[in-house]
N, CA, C and O of each residue as an XYZ file, in Angstrom:
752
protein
N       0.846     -1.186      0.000
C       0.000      0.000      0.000
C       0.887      1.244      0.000
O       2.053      0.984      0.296
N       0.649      2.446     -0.240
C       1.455      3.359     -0.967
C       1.370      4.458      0.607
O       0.735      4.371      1.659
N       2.088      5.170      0.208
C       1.705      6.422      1.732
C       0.986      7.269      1.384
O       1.096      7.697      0.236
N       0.264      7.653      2.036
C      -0.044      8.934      1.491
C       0.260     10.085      0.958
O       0.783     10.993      1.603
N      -0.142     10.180     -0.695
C       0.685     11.481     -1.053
C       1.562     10.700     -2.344
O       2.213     11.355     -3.158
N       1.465      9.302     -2.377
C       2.454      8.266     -3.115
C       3.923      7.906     -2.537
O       4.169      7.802     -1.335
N       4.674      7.766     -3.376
C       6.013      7.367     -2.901
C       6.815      8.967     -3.364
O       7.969      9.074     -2.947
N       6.476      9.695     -3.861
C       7.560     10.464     -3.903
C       7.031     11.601     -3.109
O       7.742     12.577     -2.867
N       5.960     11.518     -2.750
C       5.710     12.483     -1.392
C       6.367     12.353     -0.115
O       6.775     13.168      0.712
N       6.347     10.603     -0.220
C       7.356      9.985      0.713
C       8.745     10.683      1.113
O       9.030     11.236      2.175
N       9.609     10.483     -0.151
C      10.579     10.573     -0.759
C      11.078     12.281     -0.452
O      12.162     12.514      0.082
N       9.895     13.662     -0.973
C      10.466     14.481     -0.483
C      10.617     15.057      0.864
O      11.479     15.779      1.366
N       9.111     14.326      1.470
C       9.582     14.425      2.402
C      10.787     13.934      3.539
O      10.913     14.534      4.607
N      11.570     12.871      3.196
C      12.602     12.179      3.810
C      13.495     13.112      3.321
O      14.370     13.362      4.150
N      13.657     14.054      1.716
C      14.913     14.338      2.098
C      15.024     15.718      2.253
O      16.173     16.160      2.232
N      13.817     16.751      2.451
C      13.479     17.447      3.700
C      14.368     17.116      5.362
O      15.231     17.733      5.987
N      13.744     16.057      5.555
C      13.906     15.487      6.622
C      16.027     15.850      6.848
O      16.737     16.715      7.359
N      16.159     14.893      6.287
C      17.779     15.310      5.994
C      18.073     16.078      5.804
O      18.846     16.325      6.729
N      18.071     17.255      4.853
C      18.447     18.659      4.995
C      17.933     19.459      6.143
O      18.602     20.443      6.458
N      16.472     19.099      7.055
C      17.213     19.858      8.613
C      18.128     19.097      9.508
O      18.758     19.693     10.381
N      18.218     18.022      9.366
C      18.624     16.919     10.512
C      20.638     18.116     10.041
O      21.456     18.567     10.843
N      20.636     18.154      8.957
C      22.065     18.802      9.074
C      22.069     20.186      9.810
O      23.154     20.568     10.249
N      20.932     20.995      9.994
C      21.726     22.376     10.442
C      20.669     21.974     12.345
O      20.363     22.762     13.239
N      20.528     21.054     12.271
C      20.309     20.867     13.829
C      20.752     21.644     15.280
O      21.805     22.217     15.001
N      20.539     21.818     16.185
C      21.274     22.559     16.656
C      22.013     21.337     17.818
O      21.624     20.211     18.128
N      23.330     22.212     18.299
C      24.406     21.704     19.672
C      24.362     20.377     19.998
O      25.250     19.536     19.857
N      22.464     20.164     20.767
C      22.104     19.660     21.383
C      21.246     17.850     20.465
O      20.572     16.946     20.959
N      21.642     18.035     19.369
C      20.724     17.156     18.656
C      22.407     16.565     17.921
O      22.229     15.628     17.143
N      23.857     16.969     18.071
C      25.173     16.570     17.521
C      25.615     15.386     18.339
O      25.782     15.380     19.559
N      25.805     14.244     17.382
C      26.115     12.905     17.689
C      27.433     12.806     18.363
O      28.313     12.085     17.895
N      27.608     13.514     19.463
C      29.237     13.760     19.886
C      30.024     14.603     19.273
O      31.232     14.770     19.436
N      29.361     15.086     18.621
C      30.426     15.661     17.067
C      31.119     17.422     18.490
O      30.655     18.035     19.452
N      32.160     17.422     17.804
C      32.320     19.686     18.880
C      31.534     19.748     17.900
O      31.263     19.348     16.768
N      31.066     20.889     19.390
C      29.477     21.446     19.359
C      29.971     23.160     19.034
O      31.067     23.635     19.332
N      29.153     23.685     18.543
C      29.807     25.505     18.448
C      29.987     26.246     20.414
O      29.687     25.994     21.581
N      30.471     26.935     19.808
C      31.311     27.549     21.331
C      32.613     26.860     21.630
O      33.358     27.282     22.515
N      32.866     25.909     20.973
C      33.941     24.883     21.645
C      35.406     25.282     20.185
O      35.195     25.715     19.052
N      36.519     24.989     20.707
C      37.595     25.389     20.183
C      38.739     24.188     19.890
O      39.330     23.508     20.729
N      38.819     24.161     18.876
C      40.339     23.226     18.321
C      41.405     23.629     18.839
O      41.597     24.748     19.313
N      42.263     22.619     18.769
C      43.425     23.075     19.873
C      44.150     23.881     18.035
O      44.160     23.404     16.900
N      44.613     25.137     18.558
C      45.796     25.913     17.258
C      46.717     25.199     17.019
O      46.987     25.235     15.819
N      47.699     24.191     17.901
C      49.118     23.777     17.719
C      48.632     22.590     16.932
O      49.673     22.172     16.425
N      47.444     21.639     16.454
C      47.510     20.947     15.637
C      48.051     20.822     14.839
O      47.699     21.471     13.854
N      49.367     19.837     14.699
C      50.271     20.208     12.977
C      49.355     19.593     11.780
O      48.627     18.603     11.849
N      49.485     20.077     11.147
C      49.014     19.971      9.452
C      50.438     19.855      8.224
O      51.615     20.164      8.036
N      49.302     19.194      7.665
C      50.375     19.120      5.989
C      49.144     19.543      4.961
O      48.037     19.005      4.973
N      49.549     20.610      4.070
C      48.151     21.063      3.211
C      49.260     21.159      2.158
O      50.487     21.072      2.127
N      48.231     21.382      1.296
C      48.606     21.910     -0.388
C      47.779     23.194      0.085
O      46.985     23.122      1.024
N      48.036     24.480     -0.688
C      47.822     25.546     -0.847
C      48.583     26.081     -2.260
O      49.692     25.648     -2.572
N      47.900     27.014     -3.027
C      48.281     27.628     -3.914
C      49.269     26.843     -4.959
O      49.897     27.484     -5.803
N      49.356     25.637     -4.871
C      50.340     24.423     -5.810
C      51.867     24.001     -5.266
O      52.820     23.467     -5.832
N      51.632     24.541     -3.756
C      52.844     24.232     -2.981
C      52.500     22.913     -2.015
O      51.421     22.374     -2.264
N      53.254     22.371     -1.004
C      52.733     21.488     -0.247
C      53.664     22.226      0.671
O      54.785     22.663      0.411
N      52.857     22.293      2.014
C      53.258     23.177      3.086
C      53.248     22.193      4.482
O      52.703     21.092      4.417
N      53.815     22.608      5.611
C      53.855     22.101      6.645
C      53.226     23.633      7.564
O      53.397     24.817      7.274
N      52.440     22.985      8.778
C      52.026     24.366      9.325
C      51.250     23.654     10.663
O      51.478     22.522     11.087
N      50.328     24.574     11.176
C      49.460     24.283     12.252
C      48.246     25.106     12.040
O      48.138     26.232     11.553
N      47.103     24.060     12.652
C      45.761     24.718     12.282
C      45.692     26.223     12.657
O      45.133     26.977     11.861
N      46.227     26.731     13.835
C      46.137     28.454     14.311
C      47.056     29.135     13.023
O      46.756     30.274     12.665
N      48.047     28.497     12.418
C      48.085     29.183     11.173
C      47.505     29.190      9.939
O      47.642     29.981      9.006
N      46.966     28.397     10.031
C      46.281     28.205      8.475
C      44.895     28.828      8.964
O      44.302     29.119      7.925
N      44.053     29.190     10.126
C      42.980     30.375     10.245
C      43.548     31.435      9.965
O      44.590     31.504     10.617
N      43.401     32.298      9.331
C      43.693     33.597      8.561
C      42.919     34.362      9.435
O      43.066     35.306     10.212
N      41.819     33.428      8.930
C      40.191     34.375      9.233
C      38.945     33.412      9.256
O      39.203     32.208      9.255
N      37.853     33.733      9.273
C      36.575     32.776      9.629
C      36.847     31.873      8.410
O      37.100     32.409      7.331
N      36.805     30.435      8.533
C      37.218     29.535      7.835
C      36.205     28.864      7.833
O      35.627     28.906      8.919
N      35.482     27.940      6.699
C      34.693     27.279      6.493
C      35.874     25.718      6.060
O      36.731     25.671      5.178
N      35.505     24.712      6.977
C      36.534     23.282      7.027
C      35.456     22.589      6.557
O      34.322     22.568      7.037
N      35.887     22.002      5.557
C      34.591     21.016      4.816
C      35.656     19.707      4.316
O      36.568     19.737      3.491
N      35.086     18.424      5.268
C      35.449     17.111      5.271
C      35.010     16.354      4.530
O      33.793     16.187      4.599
N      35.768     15.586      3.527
C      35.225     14.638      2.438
C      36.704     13.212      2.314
O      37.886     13.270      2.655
N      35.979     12.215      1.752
C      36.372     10.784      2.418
C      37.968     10.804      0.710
O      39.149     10.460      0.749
N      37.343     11.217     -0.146
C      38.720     10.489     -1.128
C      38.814     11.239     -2.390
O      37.795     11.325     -3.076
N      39.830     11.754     -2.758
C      39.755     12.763     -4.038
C      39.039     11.864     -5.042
O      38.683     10.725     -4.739
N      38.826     12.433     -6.310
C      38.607     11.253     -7.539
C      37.511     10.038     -7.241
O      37.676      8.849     -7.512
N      36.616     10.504     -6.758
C      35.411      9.672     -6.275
C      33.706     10.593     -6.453
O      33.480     11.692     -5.946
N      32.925      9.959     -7.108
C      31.757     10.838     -7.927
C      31.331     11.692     -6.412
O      31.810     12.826     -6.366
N      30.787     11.421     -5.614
C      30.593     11.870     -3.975
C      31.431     12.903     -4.008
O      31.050     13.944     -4.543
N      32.785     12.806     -3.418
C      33.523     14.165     -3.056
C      33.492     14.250     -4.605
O      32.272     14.149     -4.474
N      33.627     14.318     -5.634
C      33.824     15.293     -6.889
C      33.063     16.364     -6.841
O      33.396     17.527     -7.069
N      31.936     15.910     -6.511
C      30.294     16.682     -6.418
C      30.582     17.403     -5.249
O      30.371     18.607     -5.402
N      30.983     17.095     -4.154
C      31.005     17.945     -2.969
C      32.395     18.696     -3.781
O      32.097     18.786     -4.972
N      33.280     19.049     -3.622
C      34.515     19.745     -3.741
C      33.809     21.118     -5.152
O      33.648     22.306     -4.871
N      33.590     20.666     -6.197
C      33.115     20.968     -7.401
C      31.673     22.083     -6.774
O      31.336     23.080     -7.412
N      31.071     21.713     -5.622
C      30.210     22.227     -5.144
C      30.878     23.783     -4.340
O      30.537     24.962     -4.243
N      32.126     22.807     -3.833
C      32.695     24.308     -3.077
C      33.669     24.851     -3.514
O      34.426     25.400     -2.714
N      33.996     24.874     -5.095
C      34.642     25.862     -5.949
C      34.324     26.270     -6.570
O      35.112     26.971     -7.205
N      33.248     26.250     -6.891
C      31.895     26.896     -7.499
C      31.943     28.417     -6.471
O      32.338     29.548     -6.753
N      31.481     27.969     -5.472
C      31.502     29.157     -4.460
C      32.283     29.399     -3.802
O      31.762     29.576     -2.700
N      33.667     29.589     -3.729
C      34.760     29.682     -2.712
C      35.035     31.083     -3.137
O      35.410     31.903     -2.298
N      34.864     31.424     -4.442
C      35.076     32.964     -4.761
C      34.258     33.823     -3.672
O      34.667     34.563     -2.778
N      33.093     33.498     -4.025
C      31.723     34.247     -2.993
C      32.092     34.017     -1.619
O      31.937     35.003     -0.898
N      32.490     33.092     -1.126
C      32.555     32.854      0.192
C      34.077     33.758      1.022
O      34.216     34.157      2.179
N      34.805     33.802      0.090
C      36.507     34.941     -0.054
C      35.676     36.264      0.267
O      36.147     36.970      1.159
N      34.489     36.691     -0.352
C      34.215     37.853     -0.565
C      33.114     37.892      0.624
O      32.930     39.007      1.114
N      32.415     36.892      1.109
C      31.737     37.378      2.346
C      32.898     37.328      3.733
O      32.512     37.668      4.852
N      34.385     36.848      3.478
C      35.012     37.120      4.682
C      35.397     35.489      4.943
O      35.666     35.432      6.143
N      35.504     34.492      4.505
C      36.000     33.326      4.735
C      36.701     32.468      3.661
O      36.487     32.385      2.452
N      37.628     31.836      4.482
C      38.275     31.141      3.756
C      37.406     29.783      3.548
O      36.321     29.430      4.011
N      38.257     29.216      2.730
C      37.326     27.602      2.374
C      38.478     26.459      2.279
O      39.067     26.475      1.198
N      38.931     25.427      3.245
C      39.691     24.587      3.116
C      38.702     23.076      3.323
O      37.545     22.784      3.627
N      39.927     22.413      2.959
C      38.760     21.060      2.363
C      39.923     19.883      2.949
O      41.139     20.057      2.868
N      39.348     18.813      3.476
C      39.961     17.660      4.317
C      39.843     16.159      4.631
O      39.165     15.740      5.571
N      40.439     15.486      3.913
C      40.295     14.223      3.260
C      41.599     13.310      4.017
O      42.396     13.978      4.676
N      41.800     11.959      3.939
C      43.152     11.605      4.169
C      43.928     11.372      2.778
O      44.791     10.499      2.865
N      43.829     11.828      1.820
C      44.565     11.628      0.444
C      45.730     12.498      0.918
O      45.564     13.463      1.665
N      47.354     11.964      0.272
C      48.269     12.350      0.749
C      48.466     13.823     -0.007
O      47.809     14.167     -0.990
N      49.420     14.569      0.590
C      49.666     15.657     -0.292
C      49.937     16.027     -1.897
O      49.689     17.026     -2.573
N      50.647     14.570     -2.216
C      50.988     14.380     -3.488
C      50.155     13.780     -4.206
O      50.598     13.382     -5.284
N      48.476     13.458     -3.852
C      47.333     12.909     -4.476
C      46.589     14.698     -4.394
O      46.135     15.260     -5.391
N      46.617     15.219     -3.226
C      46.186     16.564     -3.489
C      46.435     17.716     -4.502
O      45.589     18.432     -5.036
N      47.769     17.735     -4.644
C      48.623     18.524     -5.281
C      47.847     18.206     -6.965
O      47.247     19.148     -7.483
N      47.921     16.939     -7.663
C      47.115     17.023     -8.840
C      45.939     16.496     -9.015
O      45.538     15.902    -10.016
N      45.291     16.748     -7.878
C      43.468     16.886     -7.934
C      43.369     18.149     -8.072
O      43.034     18.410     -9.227
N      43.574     19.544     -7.099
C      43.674     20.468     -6.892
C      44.161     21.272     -8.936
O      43.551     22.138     -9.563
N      45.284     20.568     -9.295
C      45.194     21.068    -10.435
C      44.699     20.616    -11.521
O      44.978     21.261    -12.532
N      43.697     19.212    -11.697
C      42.737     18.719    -12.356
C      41.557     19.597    -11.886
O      41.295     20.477    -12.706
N      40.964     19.595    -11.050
C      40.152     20.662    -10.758
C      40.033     21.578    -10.640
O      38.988     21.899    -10.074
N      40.833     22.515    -11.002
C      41.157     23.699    -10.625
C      40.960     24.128     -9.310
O      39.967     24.838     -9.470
N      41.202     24.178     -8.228
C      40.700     24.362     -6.894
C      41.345     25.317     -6.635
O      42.545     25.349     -6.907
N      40.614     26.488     -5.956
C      41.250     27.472     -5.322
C      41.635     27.744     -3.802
O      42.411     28.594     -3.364
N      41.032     26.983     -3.251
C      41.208     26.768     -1.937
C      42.249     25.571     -1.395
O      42.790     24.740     -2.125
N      42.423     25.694      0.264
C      43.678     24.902      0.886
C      43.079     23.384      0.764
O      41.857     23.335      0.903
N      43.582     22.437      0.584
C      43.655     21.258      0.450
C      44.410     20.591      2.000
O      45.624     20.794      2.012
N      43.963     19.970      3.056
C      44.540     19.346      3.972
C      45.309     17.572      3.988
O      44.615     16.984      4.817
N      45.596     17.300      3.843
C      45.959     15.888      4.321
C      45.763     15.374      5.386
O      46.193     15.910      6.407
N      45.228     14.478      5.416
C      44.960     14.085      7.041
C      44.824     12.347      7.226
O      43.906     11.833      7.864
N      45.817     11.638      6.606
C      45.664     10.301      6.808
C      45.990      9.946      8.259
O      46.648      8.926      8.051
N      45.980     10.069      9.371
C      45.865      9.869     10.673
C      44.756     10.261     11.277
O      44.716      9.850     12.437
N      43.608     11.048     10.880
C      42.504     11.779     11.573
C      42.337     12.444     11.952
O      41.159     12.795     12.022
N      43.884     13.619     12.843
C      43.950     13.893     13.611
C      42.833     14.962     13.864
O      42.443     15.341     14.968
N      42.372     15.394     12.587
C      41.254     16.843     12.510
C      40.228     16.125     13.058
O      39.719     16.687     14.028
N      39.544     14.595     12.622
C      38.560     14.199     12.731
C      38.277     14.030     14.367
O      37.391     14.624     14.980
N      39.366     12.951     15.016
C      39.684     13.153     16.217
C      39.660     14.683     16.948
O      38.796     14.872     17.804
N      40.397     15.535     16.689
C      39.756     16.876     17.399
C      38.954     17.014     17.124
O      38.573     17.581     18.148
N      37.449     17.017     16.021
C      36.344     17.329     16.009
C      35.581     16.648     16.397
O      34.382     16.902     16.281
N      36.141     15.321     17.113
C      35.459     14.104     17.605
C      34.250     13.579     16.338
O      33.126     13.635     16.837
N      34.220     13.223     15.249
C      33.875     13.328     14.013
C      34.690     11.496     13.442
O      34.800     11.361     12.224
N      34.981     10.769     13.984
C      35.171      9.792     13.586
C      33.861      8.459     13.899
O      33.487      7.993     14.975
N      33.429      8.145     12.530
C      32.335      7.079     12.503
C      32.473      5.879     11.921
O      33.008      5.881     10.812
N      32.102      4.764     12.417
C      32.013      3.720     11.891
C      31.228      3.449     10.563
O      30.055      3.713     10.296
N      31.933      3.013     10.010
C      31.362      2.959      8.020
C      31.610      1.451      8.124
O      32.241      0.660      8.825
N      30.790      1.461      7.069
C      30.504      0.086      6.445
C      30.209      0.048      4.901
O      29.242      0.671      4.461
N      31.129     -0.760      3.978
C      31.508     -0.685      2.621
C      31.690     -2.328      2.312
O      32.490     -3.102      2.838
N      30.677     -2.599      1.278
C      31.501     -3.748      0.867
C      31.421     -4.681      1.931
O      32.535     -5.199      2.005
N      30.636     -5.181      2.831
C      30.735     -6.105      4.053
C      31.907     -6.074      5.163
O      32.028     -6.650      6.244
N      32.627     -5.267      4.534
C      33.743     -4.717      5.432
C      33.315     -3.510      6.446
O      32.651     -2.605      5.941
N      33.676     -3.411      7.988
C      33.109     -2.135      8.743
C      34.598     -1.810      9.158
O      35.462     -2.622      9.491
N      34.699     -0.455      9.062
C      35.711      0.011      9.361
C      35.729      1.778     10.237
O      34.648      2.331     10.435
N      36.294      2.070     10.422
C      36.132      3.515     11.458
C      36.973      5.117     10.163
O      38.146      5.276      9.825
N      35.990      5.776      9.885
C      36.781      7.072      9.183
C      36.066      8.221      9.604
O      35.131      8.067     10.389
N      36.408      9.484      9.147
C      35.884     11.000      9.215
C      34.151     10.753      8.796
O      33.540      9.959      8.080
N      33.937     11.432      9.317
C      32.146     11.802      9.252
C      32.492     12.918      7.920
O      33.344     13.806      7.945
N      31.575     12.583      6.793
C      31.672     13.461      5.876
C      30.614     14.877      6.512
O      29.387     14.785      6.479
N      31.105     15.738      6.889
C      30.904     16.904      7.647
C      31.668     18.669      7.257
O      32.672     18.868      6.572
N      31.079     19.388      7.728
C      31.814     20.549      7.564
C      31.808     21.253      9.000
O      31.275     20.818     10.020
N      32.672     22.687      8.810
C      32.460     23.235     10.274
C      33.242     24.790      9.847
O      34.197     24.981      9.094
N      32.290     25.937     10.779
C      32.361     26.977     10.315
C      33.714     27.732     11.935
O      33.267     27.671     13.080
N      35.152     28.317     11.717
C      35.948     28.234     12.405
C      36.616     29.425     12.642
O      37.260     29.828     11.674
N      36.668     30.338     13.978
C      36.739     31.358     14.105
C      38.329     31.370     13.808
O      38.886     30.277     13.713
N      39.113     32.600     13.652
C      40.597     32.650     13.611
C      41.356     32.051     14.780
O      42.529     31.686     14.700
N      40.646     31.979     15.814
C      41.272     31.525     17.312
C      40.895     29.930     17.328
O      41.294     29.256     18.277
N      40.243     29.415     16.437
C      39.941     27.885     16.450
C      38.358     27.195     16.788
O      37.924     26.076     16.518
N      37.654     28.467     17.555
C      36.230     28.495     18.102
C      35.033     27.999     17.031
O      34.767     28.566     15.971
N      34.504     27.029     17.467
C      33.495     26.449     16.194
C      32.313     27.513     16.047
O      31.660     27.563     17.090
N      31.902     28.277     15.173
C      30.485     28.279     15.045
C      29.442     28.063     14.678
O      28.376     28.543     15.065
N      29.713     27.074     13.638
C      28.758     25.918     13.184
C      29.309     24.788     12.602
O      30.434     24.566     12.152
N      27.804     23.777     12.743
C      28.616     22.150     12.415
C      27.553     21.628     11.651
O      26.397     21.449     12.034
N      28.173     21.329     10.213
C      26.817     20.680      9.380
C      27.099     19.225      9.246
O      27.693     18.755      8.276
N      26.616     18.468     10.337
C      26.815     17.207     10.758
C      26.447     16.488      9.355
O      26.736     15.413      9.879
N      26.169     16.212      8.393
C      26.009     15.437      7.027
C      25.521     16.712      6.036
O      24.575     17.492      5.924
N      27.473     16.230      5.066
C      27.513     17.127      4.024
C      25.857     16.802      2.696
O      25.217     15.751      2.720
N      25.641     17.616      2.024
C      24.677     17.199      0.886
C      25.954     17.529     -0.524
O      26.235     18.591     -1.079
N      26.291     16.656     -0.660
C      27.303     16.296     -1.541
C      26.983     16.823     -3.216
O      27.756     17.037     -4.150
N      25.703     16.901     -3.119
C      25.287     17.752     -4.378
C      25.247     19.134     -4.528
O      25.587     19.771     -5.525
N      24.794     19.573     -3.433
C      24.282     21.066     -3.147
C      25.166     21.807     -1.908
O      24.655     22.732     -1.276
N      26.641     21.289     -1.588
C      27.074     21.595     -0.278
C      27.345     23.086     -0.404
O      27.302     23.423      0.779
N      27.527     23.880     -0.906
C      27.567     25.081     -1.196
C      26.628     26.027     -0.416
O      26.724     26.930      0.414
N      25.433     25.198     -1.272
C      23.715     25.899     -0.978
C      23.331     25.961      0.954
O      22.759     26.860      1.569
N      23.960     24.521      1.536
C      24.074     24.485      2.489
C      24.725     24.925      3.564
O      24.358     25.002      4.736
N      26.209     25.340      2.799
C      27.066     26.557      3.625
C      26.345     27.850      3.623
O      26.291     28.570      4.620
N      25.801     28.129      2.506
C      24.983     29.398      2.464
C      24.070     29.335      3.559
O      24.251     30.319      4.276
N      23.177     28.601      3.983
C      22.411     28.386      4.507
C      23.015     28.960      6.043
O      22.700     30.051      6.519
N      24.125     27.783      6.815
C      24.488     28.131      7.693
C      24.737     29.065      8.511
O      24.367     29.300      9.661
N      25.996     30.019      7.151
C      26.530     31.532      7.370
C      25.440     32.369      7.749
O      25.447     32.765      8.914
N      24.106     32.867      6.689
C      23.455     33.194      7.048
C      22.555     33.273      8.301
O      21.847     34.240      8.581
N      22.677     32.081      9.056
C      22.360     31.972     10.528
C      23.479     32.492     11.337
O      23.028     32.697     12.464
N      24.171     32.662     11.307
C      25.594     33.168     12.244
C      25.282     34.412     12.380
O      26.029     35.172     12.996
């Protein structure tokens, strides 16, 4: 028997449903840091930036209000669509006052020519240890292939210059992640 409304009444409404379940507030975050709460600055990092590969720490690589948007593997239709989503708008987002870095465990030297297959204008992180995911407490159990294994929550997070979260979009929309940063900022 059908629901009421059919199946694709169903349907929009479920993914309704999912697009608020992401801008949820504090109190509804699966463990994930909650806003008000702060990354430690001395975190070391390895990024690509501007077609270099750099060594640094997260309190240096905040400039300024930073938008950190987490995705699982370069060269994969999912993050293509998410990344492609946020270089589309990384110009606009420069011009409302934030930077846009992006954070995967692909090594620097898998970054370095994604970044110039895609043209990407923004910082590229490396992070095959977690360590970002782990400070954002953002590590979930996945399951692929009958295999279960533990990685980054595909997630984003909006990051004051001092490290201070002010928002957390607990499940990226990999099509539209852009539309959804928009969304956020505008609440801030």
């Amino acid at each position: 028997m059908a629901p009421p409304g059919g199946f694709s009444a169903l349907a929009a409404r479920h993914s309704e449903r999912a697009r608020v379940d992401a801008y949820r507030a504090p109190s509804f975050l699966n463990g994930m840091i909650a806003p008000g709460q702060k990354l430690d600055p001395s975190l070391p990092l390895s990024i690509v930036r501007e077609g270099a590969e750099e060594k640094t720490t997260l309190g240096q690589l905040l400039r300024r209000r930073t938008i950190l948007s987490v995705y699982m593997k370069n060269n994969t239709p999912g993050c293509d669509r998410q990344m492609d989503s946020l270089a589309a708008a990384a110009a606009a987002f420069g011009r409302a006052g934030y930077d846009v870095v992006a954070v995967s465990r692909d090594s620097c030297g898998s970054h370095l020519r994604y970044a110039a297959k895609k043209k990407l204008s923004y910082t590229l992180v490396s992070d095959p240890d977690d360590a970002l995911a782990r400070a954002t407490d953002s590590l979930v159990e996945k399951s692929m292939y009958g295999r279960t294994y533990t990685g980054p929550a595909r997630s984003a997070y909006v990051l004051e210059p001092d490290g201070t979260v002010l928002a957390v979009v607990e499940k990226v929309d990999t099509k539209d992640h852009a539309a959804q940063l928009r969304a956020v900022l505008k609440g801030l």
